[in-house]
Residue, then its C-alpha position, 0 to 999 in steps of 0.5 A: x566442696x567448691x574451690x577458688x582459683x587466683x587468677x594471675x592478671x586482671x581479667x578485665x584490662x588486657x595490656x601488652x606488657x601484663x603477665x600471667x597468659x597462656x594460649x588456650x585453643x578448642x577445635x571449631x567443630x569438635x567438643x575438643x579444648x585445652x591450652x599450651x604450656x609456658x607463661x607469657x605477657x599479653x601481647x606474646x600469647x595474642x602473636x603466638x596465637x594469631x600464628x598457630x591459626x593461620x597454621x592450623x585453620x581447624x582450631x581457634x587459639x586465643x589468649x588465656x588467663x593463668x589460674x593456680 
């Protein structure tokens, strides 16, 4: 039986000020991937991730929509 997700932005205009994002990341060489916790606007989650990648070369991080 399938399922449906609601999506908690729109997925195909990405503004600073919209919420509803999370920061998901995977490894670049592995078949590894997941995404942090916390609830954040677009603009915070795109800083964040730029961040955590220049801490952490291995991985990508990037803004990541909230589905419930």
């Amino acid at each position: 039986m399938a399922g449906t997700y609601t999506l908690k932005a729109d997925p195909l205009l990405h503004r600073n000020e919209d919420t509803g994002y999370c920061i998901g990341w995977r490894y670049k060489y592995k078949f590894e991937k997941g995404a942090l916790d916390g609830e954040m606007t677009y603009g915070e989650a795109k800083k964040k991730a730029a961040e955590l990648q220049a801490k952490e070369p291995d991985k990508v991080f990037f803004p990541e929509i909230i589905r419930e």
